[in-house]
Backbone as CSV, one residue per row, in Angstrom:
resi,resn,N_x,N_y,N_z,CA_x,CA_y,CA_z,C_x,C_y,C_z
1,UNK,-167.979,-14.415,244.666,-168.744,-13.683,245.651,-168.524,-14.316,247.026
2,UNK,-167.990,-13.563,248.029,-168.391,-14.012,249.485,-169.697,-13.996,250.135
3,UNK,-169.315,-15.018,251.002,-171.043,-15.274,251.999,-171.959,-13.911,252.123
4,UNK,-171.016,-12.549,252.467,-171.718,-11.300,252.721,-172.547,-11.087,251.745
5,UNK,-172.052,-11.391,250.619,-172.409,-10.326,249.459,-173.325,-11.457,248.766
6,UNK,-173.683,-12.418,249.050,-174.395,-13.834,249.058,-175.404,-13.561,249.525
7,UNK,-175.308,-13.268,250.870,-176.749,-13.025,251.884,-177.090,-12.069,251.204
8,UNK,-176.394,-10.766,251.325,-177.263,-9.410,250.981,-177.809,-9.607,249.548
9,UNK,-177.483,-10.077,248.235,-178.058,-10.403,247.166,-179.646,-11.556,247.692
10,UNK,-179.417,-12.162,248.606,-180.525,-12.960,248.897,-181.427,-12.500,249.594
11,UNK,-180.743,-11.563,250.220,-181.691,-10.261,250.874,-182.637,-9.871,250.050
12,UNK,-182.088,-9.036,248.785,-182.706,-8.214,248.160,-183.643,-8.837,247.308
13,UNK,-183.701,-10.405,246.715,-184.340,-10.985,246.042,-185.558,-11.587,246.824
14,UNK,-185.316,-11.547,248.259,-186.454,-11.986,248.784,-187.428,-10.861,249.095
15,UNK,-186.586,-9.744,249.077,-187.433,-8.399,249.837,-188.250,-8.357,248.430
16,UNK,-187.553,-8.307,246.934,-188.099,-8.214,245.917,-189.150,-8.599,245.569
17,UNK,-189.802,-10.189,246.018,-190.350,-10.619,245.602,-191.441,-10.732,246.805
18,UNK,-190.931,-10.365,248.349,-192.322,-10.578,248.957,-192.541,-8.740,249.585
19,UNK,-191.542,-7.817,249.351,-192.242,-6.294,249.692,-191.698,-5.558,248.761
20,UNK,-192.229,-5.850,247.786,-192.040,-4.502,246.333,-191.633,-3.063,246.674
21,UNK,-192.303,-2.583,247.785,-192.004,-1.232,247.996,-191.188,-1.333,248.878
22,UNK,-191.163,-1.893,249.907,-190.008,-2.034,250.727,-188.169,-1.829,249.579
23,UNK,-188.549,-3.398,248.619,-187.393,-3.558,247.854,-187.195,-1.675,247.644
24,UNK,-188.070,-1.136,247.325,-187.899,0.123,246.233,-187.380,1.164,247.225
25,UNK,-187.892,0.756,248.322,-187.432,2.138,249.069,-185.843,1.608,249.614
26,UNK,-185.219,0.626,249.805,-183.907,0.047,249.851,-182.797,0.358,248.712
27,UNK,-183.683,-0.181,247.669,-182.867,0.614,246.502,-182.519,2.202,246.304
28,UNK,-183.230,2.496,246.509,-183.030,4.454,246.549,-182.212,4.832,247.715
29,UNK,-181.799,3.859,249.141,-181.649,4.599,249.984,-180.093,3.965,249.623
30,UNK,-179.540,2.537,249.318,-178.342,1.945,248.301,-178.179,2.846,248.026
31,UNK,-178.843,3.726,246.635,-178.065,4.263,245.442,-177.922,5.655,246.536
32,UNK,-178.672,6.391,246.927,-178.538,7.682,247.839,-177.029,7.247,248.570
33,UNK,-177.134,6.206,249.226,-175.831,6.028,250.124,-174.431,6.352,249.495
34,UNK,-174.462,5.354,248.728,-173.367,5.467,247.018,-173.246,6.708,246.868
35,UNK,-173.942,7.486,245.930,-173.604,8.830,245.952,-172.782,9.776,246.521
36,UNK,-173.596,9.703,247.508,-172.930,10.788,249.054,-171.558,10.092,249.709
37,UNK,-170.966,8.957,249.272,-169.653,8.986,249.304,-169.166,9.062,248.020
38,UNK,-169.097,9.623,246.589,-168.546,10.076,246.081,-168.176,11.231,246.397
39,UNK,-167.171,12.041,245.977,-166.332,13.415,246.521,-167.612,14.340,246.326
40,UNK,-167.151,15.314,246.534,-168.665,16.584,246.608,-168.597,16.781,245.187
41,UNK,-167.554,16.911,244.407,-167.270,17.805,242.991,-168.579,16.790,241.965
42,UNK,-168.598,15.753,242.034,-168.840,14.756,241.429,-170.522,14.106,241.910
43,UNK,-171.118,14.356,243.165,-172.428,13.760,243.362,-173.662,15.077,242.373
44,UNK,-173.210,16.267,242.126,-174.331,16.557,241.260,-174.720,15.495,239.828
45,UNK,-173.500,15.332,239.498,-173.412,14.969,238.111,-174.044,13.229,238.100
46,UNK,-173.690,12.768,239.145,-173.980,11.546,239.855,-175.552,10.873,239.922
47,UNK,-176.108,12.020,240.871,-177.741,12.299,240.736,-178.432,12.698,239.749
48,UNK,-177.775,13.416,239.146,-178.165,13.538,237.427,-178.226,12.277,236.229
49,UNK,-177.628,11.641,236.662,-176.917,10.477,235.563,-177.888,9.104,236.524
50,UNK,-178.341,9.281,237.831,-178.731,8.051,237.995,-180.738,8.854,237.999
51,UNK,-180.835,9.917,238.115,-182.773,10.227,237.479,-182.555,10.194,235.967
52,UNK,-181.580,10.384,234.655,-181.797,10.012,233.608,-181.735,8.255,233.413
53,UNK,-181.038,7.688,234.338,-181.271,5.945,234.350,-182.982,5.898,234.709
54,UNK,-183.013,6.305,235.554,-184.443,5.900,236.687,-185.645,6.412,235.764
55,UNK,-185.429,7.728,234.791,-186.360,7.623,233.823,-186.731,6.625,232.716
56,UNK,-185.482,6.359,232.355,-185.615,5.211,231.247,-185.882,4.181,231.997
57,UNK,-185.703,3.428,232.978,-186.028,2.617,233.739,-187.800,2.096,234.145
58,UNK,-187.987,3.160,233.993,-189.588,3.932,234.519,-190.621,2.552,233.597
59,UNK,-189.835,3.154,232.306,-191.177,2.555,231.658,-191.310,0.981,231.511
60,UNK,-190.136,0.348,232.171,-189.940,-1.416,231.873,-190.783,-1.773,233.229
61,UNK,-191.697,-2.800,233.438,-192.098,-3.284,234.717,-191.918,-4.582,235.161
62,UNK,-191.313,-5.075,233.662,-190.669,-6.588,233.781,-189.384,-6.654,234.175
63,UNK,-189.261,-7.301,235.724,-188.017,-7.502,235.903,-186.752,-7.608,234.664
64,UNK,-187.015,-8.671,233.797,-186.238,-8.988,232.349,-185.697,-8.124,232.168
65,UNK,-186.808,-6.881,231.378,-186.933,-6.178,230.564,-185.907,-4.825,231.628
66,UNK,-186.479,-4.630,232.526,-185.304,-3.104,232.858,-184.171,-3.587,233.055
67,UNK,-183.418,-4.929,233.234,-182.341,-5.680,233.498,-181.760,-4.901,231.781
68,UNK,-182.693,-5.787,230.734,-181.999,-5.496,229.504,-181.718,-4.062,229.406
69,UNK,-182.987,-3.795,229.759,-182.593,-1.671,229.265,-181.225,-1.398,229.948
70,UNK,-181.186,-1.988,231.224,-179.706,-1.655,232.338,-178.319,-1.963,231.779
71,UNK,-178.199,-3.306,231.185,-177.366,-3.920,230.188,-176.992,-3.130,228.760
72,UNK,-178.354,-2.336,228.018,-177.792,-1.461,226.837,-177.436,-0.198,227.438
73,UNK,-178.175,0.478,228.914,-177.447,1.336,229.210,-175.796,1.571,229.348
74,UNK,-175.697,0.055,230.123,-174.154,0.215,231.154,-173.219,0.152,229.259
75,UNK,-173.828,-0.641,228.014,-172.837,-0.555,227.072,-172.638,0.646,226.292
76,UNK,-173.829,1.017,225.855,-174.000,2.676,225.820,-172.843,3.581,226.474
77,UNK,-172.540,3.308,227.709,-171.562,4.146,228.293,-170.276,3.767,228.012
78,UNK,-169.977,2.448,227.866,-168.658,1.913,227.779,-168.046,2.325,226.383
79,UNK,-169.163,2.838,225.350,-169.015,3.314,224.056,-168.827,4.452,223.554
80,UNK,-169.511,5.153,224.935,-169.000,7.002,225.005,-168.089,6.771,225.288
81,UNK,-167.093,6.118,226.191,-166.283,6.421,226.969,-165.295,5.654,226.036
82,UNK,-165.347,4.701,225.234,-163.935,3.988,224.600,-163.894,5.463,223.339
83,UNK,-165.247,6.085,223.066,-165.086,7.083,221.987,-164.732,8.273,222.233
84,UNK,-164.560,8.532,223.368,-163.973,10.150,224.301,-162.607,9.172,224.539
85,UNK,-162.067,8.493,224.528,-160.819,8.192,224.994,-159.902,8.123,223.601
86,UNK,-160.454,7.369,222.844,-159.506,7.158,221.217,-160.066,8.637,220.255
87,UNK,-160.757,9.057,220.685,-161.121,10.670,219.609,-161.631,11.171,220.567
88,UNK,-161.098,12.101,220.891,-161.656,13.477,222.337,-162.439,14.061,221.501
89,UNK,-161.987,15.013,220.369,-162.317,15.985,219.685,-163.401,15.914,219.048
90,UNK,-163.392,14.337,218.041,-164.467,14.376,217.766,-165.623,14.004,218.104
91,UNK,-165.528,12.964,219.919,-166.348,13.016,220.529,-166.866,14.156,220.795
92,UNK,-166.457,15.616,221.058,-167.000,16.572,222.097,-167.534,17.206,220.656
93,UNK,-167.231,17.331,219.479,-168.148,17.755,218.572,-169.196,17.270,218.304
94,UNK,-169.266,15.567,218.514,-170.974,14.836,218.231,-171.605,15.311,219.310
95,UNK,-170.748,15.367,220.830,-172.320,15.814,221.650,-172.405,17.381,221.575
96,UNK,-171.737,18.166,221.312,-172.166,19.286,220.923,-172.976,19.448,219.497
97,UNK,-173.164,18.789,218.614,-174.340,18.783,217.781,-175.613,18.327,218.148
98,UNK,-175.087,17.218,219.134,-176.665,16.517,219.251,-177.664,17.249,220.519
99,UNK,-176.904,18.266,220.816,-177.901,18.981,221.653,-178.776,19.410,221.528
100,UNK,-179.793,19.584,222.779,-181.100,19.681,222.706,-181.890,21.070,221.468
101,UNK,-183.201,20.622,220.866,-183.209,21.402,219.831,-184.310,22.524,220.826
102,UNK,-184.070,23.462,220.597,-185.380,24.320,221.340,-186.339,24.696,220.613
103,UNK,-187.540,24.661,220.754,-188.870,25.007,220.081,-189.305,26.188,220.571
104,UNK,-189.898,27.392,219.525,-189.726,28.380,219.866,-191.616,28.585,220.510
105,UNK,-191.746,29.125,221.390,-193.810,29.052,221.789,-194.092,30.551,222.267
106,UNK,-194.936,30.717,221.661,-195.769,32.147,221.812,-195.986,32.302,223.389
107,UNK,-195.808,33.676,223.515,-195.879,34.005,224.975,-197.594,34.053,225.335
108,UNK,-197.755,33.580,225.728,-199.091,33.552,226.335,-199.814,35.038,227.100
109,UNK,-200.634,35.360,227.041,-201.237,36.483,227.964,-202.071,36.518,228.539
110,UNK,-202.265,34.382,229.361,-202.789,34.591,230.614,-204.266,33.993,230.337
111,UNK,-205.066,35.066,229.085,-206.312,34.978,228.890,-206.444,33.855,227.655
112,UNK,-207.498,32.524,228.022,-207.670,31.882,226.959,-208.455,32.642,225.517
113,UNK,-207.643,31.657,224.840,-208.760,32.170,223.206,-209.970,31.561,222.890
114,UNK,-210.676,32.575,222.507,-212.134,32.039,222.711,-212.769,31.026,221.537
């Protein structure tokens, strides 16, 4: 690591620990920045993939602990991706099974039941 990237990590650990929300609103405006220089084709999918992180993220409040969730995430991916690279086919058949199941719910008419 260079001095830059030294400070700014020392940045963020101090903002962390003495303006929580500050840190939080830095982080979002980081990851926002990131984004919006990826190509256009690619930031939907981008913002999509970093509110399904930020959900799972949600529920850890221990520094530790969303580090670890971040760590099984980032391997999680490295495991789709070594398994879409050595079997395409039968990658794109597991996530086409494991799709979402829909539950079927009565249309409502507005008026509660008594």
């Amino acid at each position: 690591m260079n001095d830059a990237s030294e400070d700014f990590f020392e940045k963020l650990c101090r903002m962390h620990r003495d303006d929580p929300q500050g840190f939080e609103a830095e982080r979002i405006r980081l990851i926002r920045e990131t984004i919006e220089g990826f190509a256009a084709e690619h930031r939907q999918k981008a913002y999509g993939l970093q509110f399904k992180i930020d959900c799972q993220l949600r529920r850890y409040k221990d520094p530790v602990m969303r580090m670890n969730k971040m760590v099984e995430i980032f391997w999680e991916g490295v495991y789709d991706f070594q398994e879409a690279m050595t079997d395409p086919s039968g990658y794109r058949r597991r996530r086409q099974q494991a799709g979402a199941k829909l539950l079927p719910f009565r249309r409502s008419t507005g008026i509660p039941e008594a």
